[in-house]
C-alpha positions as a Markdown table, in Angstrom:
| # | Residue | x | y | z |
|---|---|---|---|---|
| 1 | Unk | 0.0 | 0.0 | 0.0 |
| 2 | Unk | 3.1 | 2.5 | 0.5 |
| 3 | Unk | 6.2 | 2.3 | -1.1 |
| 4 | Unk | 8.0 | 4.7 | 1.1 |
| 5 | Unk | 7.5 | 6.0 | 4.9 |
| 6 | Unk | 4.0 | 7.2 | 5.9 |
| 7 | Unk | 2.1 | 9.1 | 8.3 |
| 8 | Unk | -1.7 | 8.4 | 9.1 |
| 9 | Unk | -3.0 | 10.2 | 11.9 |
| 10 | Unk | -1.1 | 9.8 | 14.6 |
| 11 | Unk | 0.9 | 6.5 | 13.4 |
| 12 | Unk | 3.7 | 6.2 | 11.4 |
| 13 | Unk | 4.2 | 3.4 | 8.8 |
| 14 | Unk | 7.2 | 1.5 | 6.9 |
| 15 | Unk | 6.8 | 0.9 | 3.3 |
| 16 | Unk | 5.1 | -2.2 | 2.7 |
| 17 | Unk | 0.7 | -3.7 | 2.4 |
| 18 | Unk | -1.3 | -3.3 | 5.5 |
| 19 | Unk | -4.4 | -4.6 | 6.4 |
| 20 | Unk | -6.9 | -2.0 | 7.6 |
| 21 | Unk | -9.6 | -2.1 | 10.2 |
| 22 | Unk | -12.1 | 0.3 | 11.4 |
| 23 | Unk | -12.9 | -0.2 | 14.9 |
| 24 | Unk | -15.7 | 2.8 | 15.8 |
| 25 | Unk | -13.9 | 5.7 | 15.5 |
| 26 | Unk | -10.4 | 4.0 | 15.8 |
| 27 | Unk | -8.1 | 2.1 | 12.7 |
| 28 | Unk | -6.2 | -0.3 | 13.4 |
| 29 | Unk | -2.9 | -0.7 | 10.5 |
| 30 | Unk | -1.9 | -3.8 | 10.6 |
| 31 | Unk | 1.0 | -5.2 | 8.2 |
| 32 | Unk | 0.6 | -8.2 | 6.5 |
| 33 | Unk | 2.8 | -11.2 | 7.7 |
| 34 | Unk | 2.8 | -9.5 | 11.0 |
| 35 | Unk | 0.8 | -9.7 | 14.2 |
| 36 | Unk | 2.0 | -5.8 | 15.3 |
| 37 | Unk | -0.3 | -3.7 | 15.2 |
| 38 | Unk | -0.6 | 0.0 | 14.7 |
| 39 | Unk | -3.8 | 2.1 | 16.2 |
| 40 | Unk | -5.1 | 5.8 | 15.3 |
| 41 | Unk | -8.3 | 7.3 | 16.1 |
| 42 | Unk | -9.9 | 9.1 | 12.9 |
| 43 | Unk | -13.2 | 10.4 | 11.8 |
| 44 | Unk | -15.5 | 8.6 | 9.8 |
| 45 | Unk | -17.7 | 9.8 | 7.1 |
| 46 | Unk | -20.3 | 8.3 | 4.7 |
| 47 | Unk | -20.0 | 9.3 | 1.1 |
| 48 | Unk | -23.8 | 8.9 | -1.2 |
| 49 | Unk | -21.7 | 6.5 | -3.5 |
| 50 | Unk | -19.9 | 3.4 | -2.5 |
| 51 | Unk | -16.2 | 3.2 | -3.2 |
| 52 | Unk | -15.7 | 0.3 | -6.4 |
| 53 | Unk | -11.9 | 0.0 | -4.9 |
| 54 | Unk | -9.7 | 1.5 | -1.7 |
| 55 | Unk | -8.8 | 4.8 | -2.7 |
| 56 | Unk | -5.9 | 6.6 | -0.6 |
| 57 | Unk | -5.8 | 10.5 | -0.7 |
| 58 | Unk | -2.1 | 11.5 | 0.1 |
| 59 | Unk | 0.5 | 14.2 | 0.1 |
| 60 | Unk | 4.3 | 13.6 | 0.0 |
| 61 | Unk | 6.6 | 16.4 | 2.2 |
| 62 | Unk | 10.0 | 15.0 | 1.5 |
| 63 | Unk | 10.2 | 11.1 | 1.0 |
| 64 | Unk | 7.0 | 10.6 | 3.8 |
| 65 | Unk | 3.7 | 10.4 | 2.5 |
| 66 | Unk | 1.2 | 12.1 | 4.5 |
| 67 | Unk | -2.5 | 10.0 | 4.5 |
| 68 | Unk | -5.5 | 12.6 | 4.4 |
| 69 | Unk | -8.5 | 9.7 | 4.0 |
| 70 | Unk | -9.4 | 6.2 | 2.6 |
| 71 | Unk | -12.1 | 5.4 | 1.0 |
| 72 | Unk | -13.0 | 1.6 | 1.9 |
| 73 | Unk | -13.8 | -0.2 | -1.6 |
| 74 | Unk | -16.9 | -2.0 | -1.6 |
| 75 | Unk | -18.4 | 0.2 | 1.5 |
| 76 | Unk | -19.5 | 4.3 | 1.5 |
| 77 | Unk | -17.4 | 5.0 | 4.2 |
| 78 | Unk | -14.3 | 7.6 | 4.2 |
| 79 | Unk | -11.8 | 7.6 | 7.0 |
| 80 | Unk | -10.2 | 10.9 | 7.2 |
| 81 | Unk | -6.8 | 11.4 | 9.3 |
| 82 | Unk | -6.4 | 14.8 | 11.0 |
C-alpha cells in the first residue's frame, strides 16, 4: 500500500501492504505477515456512493507520504486522518 514512509493520523508506517480495520472511530494498521499492530483514532464519514476499490488521498513532504483519507472499496465510508 506505501512504497515509502508514511504518516496516518497519529501513526507512522514502513513501506510495505497493511491490512486495515475500522474499529468505531479508531483504525487499526496492521501489516501483512505480522501480528504488530498499529492504532489511530480518525473520523469517519459516509459518502452517497460506495467506493468500487480502496482509494488513498495523500500528500508527500519529502520522502513521507502524508495520508489525508481512505475510502474503503466496496463500502461508503471515508476515514479521514487529521
Amino acid at each position: 500500500m506505501f512504497s515509502g514512509p508514511a504518516v496516518a493520523g497519529a501513526v507512522q508506517l514502513a513501506a510495505g501492504h497493511y491490512k486495515v480495520e475500522l474499529r468505531g472511530t479508531s483504525v487499526v494498521f496492521t501489516p501483512f505477515g505480522s501480528n504488530e499492530s498499529q492504532t489511530t483514532t480518525v473520523k469517519v464519514e459516509t459518502e452517497s456512493k460506495k467506493f468500487d476499490q480502496t482509494r488513498v488521498a495523500a500528500a508527500t513532504e519529502g520522502n513521507v507520504t502524508h495520508v489525508q483519507s481512505i475510502g474503503l472499496g466496496g463500502t461508503k465510508i471515508r476515514l479521514v486522518f487529521e
